[in-house]
N, C-alpha and C positions, 0 to 999 in steps of 0.2 A: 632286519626282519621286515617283511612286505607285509601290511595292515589287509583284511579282508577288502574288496568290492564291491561294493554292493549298489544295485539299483537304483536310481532317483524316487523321490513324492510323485506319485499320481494323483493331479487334480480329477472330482468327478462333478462337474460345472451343474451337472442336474441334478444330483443331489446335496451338492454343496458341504461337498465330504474333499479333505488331503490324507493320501493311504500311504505310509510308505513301509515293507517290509525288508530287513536285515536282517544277513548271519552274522553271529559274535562268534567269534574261536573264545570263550567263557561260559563258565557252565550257570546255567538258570541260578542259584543262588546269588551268585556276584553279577548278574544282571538286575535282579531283582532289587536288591541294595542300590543300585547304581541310579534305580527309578522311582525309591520310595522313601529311599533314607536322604534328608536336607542337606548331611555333612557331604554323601555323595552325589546328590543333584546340581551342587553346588562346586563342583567339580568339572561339570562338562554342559550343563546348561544357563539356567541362574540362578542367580543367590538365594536360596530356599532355606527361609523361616516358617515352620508352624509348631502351632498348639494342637498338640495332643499326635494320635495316630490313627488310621483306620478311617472308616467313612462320617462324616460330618467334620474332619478335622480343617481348621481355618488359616490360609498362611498365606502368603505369598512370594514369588520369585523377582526379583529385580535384576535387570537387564542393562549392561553399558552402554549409554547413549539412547535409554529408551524408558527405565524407571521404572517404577515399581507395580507390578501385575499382582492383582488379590486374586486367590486359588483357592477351593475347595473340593477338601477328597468325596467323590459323590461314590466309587465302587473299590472294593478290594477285596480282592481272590486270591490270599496267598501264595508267592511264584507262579500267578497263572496272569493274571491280569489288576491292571490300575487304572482306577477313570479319573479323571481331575477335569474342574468347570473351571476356564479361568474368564477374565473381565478384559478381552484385548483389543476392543475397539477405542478406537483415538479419543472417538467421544464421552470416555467414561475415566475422571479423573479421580473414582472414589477409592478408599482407603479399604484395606481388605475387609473390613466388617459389613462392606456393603456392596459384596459382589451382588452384580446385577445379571439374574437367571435369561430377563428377555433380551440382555443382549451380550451376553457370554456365550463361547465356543466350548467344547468339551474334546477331551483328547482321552483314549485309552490307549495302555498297549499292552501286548496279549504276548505272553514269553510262552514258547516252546523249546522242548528238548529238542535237539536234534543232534547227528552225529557230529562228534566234534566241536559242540558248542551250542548255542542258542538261537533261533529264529526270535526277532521282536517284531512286531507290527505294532503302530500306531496307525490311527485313524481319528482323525479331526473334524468333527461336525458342527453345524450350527452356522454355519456361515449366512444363510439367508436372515439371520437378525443384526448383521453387522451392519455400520453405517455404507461400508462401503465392499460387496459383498465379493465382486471380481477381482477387486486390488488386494482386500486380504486373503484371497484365495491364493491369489499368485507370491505372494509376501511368506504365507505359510506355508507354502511349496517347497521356497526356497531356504526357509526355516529348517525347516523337517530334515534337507538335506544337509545342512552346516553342522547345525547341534546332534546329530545321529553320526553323522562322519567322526565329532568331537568323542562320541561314546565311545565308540569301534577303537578310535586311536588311545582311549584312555585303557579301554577294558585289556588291548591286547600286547600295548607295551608292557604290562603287567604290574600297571601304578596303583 
């Protein structure tokens, strides 16, 4: 079975946003799960612990070979949208109780119906308060397109 296609991350340098929009052959509930729930984030991105659910909730995702990123839920729109702030600049070793807002990134992604499956958008801002604004722009690019390719391959083998 051929997995969807989908498009690459579009950097936007002047607003210091990573956009990248995907069809899932999955219907918006089991997308939704796949981007809110830690048992399933922890399936195709990284390893996702938190406390509680909904906005203000505290946790974070830890990554192979890159360690442990502190995340907080800032929006939730039930199967519409999720916003999470996380702490991804190199220079910031603190533990998730102390995500740092001025220089943390924020990513939503926005599920749509569509025929046959799901439309996801993510969009990633905040870049102009990283240490190093062009390199993790280009870092989150290429992010966006690994860990999203990983979702498509998770959601449509039907794991």
């Amino acid at each position: 079975m051929s997995m969807t296609t989908n498009p690459g991350s579009i950097v936007d340098e002047g607003r210091f946003t990573v956009r990248r929009t995907i069809r899932i052959e999955a219907p918006v509930e089991k997308v939704w799960s796949a981007v809110t729930e830690p048992a399933h984030i922890s399936q195709w991105f990284g390893i996702a612990e938190f406390a509680g659910a909904g906005v203000g909730a505290m946790g974070s995702l830890t990554f192979d070979g890159y360690g442990v990123v502190p995340v907080r839920v800032e929006g939730f729109d039930p199967f519409r949208s999720v916003t999470y702030r996380w702490g991804n600049d190199d220079a910031l070793g603190s533990p998730a109780a102390e995500l740092d807002a001025a220089h943390s990134t924020v990513f939503t992604f926005t599920l749509e119906p569509v025929e046959g499956g799901t439309q996801l958008t993510v969009v990633e801002s905040g870049f102009e308060s990283t240490s190093d604004p062009v390199a993790n722009l280009e870092s989150h690019r290429q992010g966006w397109n690994d860990e999203l390719d990983k979702l498509v391959t998770l959601l449509e083998s039907g794991s």
